[in-house]
C-alpha positions in Angstrom: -21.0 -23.1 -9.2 -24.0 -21.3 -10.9 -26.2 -23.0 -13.5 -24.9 -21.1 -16.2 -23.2 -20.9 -19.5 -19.5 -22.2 -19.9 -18.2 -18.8 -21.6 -15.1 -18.4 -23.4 -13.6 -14.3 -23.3 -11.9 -12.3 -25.5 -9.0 -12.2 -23.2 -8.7 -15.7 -22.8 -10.4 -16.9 -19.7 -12.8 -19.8 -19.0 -15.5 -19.0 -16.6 -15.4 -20.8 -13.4 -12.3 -22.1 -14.0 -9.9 -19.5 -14.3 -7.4 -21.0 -17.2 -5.8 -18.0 -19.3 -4.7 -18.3 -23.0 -1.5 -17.1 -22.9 -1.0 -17.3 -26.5 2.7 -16.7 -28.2 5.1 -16.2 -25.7 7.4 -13.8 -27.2 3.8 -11.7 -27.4 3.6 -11.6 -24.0 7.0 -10.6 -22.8 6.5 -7.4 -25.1 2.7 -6.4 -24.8 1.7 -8.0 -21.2 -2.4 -7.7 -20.9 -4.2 -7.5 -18.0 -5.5 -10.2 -16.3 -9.5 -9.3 -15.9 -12.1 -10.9 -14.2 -14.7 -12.9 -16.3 -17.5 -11.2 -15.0 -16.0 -7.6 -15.8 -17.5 -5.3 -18.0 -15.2 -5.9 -20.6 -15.6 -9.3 -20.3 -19.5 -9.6 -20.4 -19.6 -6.8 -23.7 -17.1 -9.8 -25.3 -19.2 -12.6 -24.7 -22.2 -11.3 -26.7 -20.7 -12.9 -29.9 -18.4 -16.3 -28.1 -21.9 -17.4 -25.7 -23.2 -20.3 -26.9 -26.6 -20.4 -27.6 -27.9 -23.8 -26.0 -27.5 -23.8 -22.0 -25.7 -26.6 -20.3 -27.2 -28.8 -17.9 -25.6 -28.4 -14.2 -24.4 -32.0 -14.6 -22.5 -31.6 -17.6 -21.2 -28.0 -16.3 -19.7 -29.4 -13.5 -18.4 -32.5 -15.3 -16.9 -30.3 -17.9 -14.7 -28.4 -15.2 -14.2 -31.6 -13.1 -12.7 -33.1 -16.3 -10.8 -30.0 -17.4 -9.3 -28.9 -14.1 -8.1 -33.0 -13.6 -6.5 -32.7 -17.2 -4.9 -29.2 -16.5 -3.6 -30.2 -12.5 -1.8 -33.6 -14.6 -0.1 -32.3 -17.1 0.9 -29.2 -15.2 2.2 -32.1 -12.9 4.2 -33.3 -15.9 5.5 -30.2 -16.5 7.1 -28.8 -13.2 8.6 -32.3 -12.9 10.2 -31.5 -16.5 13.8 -30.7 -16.1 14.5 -28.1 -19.7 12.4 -26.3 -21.6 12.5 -28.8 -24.6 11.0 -31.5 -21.6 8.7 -29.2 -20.1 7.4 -28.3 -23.8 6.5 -31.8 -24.5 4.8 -32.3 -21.2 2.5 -29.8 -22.4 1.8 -30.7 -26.1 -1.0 -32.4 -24.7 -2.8 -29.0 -24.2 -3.4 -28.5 -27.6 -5.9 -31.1 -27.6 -8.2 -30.3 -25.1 -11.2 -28.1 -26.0 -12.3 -25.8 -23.4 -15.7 -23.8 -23.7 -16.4 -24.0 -27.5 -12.8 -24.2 -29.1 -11.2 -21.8 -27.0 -7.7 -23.5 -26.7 -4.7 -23.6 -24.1 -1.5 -22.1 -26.3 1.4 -25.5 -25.6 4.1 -22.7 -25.5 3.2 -22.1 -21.3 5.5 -24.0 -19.2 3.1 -24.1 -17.0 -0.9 -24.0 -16.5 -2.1 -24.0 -13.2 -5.4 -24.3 -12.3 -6.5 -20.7 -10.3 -9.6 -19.6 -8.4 -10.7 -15.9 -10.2 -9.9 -13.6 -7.5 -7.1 -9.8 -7.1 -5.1 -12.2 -4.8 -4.3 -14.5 -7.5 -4.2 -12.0 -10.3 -1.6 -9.8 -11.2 -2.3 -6.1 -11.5 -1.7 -4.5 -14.6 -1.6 -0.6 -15.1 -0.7 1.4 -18.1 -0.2 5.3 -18.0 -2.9 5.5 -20.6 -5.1 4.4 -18.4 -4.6 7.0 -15.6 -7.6 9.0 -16.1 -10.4 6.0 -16.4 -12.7 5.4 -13.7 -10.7 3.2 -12.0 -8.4 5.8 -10.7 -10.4 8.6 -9.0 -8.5 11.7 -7.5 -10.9 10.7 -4.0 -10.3 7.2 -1.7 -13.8 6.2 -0.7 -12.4 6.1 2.8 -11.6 10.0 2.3 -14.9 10.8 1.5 -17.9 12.0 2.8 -21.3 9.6 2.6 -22.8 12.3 0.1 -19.2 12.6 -2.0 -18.2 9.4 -2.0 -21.3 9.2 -4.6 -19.9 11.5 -7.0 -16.9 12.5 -8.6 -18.2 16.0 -9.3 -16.0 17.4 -6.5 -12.4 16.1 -7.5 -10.1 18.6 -8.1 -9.2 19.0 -11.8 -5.4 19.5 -12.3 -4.0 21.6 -14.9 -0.8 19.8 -15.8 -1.8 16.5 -15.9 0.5 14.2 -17.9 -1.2 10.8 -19.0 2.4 9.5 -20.7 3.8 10.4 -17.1 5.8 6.7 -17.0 7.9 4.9 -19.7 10.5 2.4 -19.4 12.7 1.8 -22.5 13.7 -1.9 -21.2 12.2 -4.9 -19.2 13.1 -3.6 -15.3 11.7 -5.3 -12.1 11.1 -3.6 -8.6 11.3 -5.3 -5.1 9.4 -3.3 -3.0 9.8 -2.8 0.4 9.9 -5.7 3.3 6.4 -5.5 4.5 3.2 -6.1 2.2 5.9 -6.9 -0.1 5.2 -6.9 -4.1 7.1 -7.2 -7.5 6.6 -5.3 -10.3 7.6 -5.5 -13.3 7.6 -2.3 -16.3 8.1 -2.2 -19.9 7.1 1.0 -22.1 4.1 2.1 -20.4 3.2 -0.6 -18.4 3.2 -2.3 -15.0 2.5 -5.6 -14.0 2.5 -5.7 -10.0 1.8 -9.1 -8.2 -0.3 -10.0 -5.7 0.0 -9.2 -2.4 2.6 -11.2 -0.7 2.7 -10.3 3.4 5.4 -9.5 5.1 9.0 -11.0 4.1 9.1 -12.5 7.9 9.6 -16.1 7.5 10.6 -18.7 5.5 7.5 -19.6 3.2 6.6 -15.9 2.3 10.5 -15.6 1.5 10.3 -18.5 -0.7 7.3 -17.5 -2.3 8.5 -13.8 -2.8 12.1 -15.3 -4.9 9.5 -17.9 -6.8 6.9 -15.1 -8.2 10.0 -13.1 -9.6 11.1 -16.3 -11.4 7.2 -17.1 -12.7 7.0 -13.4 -14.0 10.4 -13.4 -15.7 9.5 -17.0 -17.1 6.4 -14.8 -18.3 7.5 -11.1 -19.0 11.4 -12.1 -19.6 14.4 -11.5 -17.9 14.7 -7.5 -16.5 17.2 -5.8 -17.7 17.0 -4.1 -14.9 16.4 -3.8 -11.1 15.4 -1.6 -8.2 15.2 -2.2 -4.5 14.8 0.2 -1.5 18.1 1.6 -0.2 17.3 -0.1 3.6 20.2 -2.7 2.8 18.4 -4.9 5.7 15.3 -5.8 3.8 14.8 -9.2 2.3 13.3 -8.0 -0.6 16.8 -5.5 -1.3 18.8 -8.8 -0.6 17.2 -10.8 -2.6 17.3 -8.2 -5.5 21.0 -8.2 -4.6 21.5 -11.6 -4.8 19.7 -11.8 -8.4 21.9 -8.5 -10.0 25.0 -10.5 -8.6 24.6 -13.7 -10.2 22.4 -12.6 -13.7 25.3 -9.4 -13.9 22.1 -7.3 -14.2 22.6 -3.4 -12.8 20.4 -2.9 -9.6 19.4 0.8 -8.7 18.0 1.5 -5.3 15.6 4.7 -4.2 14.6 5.7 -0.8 11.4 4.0 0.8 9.6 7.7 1.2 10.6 8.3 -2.7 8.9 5.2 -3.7 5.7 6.3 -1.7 6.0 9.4 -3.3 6.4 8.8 -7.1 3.4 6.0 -6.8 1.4 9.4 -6.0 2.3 11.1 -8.8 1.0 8.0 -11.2 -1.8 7.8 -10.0 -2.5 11.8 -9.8 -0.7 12.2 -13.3 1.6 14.7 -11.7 4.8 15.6 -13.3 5.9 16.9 -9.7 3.7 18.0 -6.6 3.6 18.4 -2.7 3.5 14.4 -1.1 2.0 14.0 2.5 3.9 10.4 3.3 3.1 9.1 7.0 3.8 5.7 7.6 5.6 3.3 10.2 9.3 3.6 9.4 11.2 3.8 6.4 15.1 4.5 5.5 15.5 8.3 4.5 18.1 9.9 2.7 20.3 10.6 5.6 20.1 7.3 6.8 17.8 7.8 10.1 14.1 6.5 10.0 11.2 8.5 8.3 7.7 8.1 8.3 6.4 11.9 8.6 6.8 13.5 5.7 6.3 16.7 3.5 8.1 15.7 0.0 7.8 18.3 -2.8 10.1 17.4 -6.5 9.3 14.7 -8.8 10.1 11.1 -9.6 13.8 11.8 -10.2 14.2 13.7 -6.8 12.4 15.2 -4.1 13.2 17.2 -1.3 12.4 17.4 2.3 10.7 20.2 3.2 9.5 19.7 6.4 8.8 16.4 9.0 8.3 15.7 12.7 10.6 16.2 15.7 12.5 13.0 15.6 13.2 10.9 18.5 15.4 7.5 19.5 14.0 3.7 19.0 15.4 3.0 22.0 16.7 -1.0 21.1 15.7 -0.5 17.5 12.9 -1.3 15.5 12.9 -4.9 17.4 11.4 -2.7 20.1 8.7 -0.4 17.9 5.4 -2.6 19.2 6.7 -1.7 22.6 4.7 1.7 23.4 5.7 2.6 26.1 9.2 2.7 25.5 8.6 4.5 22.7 6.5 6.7 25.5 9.3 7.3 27.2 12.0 8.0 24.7 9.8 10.7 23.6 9.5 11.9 27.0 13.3 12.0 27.4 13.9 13.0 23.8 11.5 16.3 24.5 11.9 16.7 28.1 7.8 16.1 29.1 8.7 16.1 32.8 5.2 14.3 33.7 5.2 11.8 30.9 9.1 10.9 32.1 7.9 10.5 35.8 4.8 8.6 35.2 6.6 6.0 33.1 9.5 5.4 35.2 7.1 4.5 38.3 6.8 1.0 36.1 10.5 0.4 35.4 12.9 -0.8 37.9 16.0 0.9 38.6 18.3 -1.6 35.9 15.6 -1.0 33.1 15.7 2.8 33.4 19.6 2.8 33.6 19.6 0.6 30.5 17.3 2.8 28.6 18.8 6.1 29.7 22.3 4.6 28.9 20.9 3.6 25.0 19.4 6.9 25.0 22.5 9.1 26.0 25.2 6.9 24.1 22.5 6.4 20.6 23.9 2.9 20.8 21.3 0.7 18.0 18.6 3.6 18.8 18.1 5.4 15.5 16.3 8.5 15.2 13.1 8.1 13.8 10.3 11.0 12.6 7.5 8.6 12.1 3.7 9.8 12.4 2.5 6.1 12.6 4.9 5.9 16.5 3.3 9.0 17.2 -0.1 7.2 17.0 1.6 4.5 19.5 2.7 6.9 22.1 -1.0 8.5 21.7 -2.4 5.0 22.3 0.2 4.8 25.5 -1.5 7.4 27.0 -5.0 6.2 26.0 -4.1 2.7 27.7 -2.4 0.4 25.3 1.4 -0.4 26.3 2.1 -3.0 23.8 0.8 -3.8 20.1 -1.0 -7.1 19.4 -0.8 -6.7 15.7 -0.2 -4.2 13.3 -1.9 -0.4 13.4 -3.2 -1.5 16.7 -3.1 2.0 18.0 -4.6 3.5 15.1 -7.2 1.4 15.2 -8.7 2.4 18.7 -7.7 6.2 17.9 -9.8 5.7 15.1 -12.7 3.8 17.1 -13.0 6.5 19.7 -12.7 9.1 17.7 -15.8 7.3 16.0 -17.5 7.1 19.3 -18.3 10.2 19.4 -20.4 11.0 16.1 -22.1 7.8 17.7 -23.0 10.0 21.1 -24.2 12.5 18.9 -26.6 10.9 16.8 -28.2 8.5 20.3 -28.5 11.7 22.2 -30.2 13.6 19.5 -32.3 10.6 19.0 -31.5 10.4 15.2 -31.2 7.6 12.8 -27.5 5.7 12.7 -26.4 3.7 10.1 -22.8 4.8 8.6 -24.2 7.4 6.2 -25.4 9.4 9.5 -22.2 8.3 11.4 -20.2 9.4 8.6 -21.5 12.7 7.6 -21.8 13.6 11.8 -18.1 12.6 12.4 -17.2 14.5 9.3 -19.5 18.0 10.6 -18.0 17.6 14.2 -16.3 20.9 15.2 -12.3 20.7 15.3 -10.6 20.9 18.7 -7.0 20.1 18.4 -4.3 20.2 20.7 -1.2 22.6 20.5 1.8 21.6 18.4 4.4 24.0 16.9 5.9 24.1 13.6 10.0 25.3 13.9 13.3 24.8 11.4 11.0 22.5 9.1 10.0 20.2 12.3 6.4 19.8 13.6 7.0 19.5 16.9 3.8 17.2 19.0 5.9 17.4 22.6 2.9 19.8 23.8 0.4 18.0 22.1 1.2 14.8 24.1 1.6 16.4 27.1 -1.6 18.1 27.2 -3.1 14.6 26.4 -1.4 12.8 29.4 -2.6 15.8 31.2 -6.6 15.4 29.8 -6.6 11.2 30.8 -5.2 12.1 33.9 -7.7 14.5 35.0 -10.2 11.6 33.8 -11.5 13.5 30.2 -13.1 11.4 27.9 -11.1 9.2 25.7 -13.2 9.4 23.2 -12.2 13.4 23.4 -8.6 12.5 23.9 -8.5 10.6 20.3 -10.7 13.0 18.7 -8.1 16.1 19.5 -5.2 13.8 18.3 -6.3 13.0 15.3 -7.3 17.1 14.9 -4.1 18.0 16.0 -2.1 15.4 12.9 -5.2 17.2 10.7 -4.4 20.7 11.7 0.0 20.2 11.3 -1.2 19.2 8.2 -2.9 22.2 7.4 -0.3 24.6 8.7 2.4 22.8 7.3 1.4 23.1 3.5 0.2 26.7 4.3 4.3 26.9 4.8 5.2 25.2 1.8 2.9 26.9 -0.1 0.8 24.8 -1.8 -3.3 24.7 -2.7 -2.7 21.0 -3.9 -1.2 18.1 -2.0 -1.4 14.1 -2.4 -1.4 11.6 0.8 0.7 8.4 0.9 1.8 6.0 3.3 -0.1 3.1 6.1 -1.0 6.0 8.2 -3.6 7.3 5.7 -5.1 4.0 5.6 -7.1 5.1 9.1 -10.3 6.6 7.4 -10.8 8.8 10.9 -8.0 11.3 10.1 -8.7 10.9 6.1 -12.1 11.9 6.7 -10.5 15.2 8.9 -8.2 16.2 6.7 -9.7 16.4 3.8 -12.4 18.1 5.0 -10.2 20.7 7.2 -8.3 21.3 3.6 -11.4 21.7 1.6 -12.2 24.3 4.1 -9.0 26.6 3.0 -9.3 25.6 -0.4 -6.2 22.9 -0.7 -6.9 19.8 -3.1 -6.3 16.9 -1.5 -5.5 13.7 -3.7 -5.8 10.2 -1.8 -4.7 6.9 -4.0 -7.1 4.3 -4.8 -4.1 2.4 -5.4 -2.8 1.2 -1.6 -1.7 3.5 0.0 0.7 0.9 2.2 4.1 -0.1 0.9 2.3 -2.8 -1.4 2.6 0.1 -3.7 6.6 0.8 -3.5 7.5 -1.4 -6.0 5.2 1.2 -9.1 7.0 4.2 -7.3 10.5 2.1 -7.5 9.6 1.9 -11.6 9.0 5.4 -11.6 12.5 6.4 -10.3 14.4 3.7 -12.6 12.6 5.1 -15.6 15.4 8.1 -15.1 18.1 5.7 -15.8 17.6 3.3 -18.2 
């Protein structure tokens, strides 16, 4: 801890020791406030009239907090030992007494007061459509951004029909998210209150610890009224949202994974409807096969798909989607890449292919799937990675050698590097992608990933390889909104989280005057539960 002042805030924290004055109760469940960080600006303008004028010794700092945090840790003890409300209330009378940081009290009417490190992974988010337009919500990802733009925000696109009062719920609703970088969040009027970031519903402990932060917000905001889960009936977070509407008889709606990407978007951009760009892993669609490549155009009530990529099986289902080369070779079968087909099989034995052709002809627990983010797994097949370690594995050394390359440029030319240079050379680097055709609404990559086998084969570059990929997702891009028809488009999903093809695509779409729009908000399915909200808001 620093020597410095024990400060009180305006919105009820204590520095250093992260206690919040939650005040009446029945307050909060109708006009939740954001949880901000002691040190932000808001914060330090409060403090100019609450800092006391005499500075504490380090000694008596710490001794302050020592004593507070031991008085806070016992009787929040007390309290989750407390078996009603009437007990727990009492447990916690005691708060009323202690004297925190000049005066600044603990209301007795929290069941519970836990003693928190300041940090986002402790804090709930809190978003109001009011509060679209403020800094915090540029139309640019830094990621998406050249060195010199990423400055300035002189280069966003301005939108015409921008709607600041673009969300409002008319009764406490909760959303559940997806499975992976799971989140609740939980609207009333024009707000949102999303929790932290909770992993992937996997195993036990994150299970647990999904079920218990719905129970601490609704012991916080009040019971929903309302609830909304994804329509994959598979995911944890949709049973457990199942589970809750069953035994509190609360209605549960449900709204498709690529929806929920989709309407997060247009909060953030303040779009009453638009063109969305969602590329991710894998996600429930509409007709019940897996998407992950998508061109979206509609609103938060309903979209339509206008156009995605060729789909092909999951061979074993989604057990089997870190396995790249199987997912290799059902694109090879699914798209009849002769060489791909023949180069794979050498490493199977004669049961393995017969199994995989049979689940292959027969569709047996193989679902189709048009996911961008396998595409990048099939592309790191061929650049020499047959199985992921961990997640975006593939995109990551796409990315990397794709990177290389601006790297080459700058040593041979003998030119500074540091990741302005790096950035703005990558960004400059002439296009060169691969050949791909767009037919019936379906971006067909068979081509593309033959010509790659073809390249590593022949011993090209890998760098060069990656580079051309990532052109070629850039360019389908490109040619795929020139078919929709659009000058303005906004990018969801993991997929956009790799900066490499960001960086690309934006700058290939500035280039033919489109607006590109990349969330500040994640752009992973940590944001599907806001998008969720955004849907229910239709029906209640």
């Amino acid at each position: 801890m620093n020597n410095e002042k024990l400060d009180s805030t305006k919105s009820g924290w204590i520095q250093d020791i992260g206690v919040h004055n939650n005040g009446n109760l029945e307050s909060i469940k109708m006009h939740p406030k954001p949880c901000t960080h002691p040190d932000s600006a808001e914060n330090l303008d409060s403090k100019k009239s609450k800092t006391p004028t005499a500075e504490a010794s380090l000694d008596n700092v710490k001794g302050c907090v020592d004593s507070c945090v031991m008085s806070l840790l016992d009787i929040n003890g007390k309290a989750q030992k407390a078996s009603s409300y009437e007990s727990a209330k009492k447990a916690t009378q005691n708060l009323d007494s202690i004297n925190l940081a000049h005066n600044t009290q603990i209301n007795s009417h929290s069941l519970s007061i836990r003693a928190m490190r300041i940090s986002r992974g402790f804090a709930p988010l809190h978003i109001t459509s009011d509060a679209i337009h403020s800094s915090n919500f540029s139309s640019n990802a830094n990621h998406a951004n050249t060195p010199c733009q990423s400055k300035s925000h002189t280069n966003n696109p301005k939108i015409t029909n921008l709607n600041p009062k673009i969300f409002h719920l008319n009764t406490l609703s909760a959303a559940f998210g997806a499975m992976q970088k799971s989140s609740i969040a939980f609207g009333f009027h024009n707000h949102i209150i999303v929790s932290p970031y909770m992993g992937d519903l996997f195993t036990p402990h994150n299970i647990a610890n999904f079920r218990k932060t719905y129970d601490y917000f609704s012991t916080i905001y009040g019971t929903p009224q309302a609830l909304i889960a994804d329509i994959h009936n598979q995911y944890i977070s949709t049973q457990i949202a199942k589970e809750i509407a069953k035994d509190s008889k609360i209605p549960l709606f449900q709204v498709a994974h690529h929806h929920a990407h989709f309407n997060a978007l247009l909060l953030e951009s303040s779009m009453k409807e638009g063109v969305g760009v969602i590329f991710d892993g894998s996600g429930m669609g509409d007709d019940g096969t897996l998407w992950g490549g998508e061109f979206l155009c509609g609103d938060s009530k309903q979209v339509e798909r206008i156009l995605h990529f060729k789909p092909f099986r999951i061979l074993g289902g989604e057990k089997h989607i870190k396995d790249c080369k199987r997912l290799a070779y059902s694109y090879a079968i699914c798209n009849d890449i002769a060489p791909l087909k023949d180069f794979i099989e050498s490493s199977y034995d004669e049961n393995e292919r017969k199994a995989l052709q049979a689940l292959h002809n027969t569709g047996f627990n193989s679902p189709l799937c048009s996911s961008a983010g396998r595409l990048f797994d099939i592309a790191g097949f061929i650049l020499g990675l047959e199985r992921l370690s961990y997640e975006a594995q593939s995109g990551e050394l796409i990315a990397s050698n794709t990177l290389k390359l601006a790297y080459d440029i700058l040593r041979h030319k003998n030119e500074t590097i540091n990741y302005d240079t790096l950035m703005q050379t990558f960004s400059n680097m002439p296009y060169n992608p691969y050949p791909f055709h767009i037919t019936q609404n379906m971006i067909d990559m068979s081509e593309c990933i033959e010509e790659m086998l073809k390249d590593k084969q022949t011993g090209k570059n890998s760098d060069v390889i990656a580079a051309r990929f990532i052109d070629t997702l850039a360019y389908c891009i490109l040619e795929s909104l020139k078919c929709i028809g659009t000058d303005y488009a906004f990018f969801g999903g993991g997929v956009f989280a790799n900066y490499a093809l960001c960086i690309r695509v934006k700058k290939l779409l500035h280039t033919h005057s489109i607006k590109a729009f990349f969330p500040k908000l994640p752009c992973s399915d940590y944001s599907i539960s806001i998008g969720q909200l955004m849907y229910l808001q239709h029906f209640v």
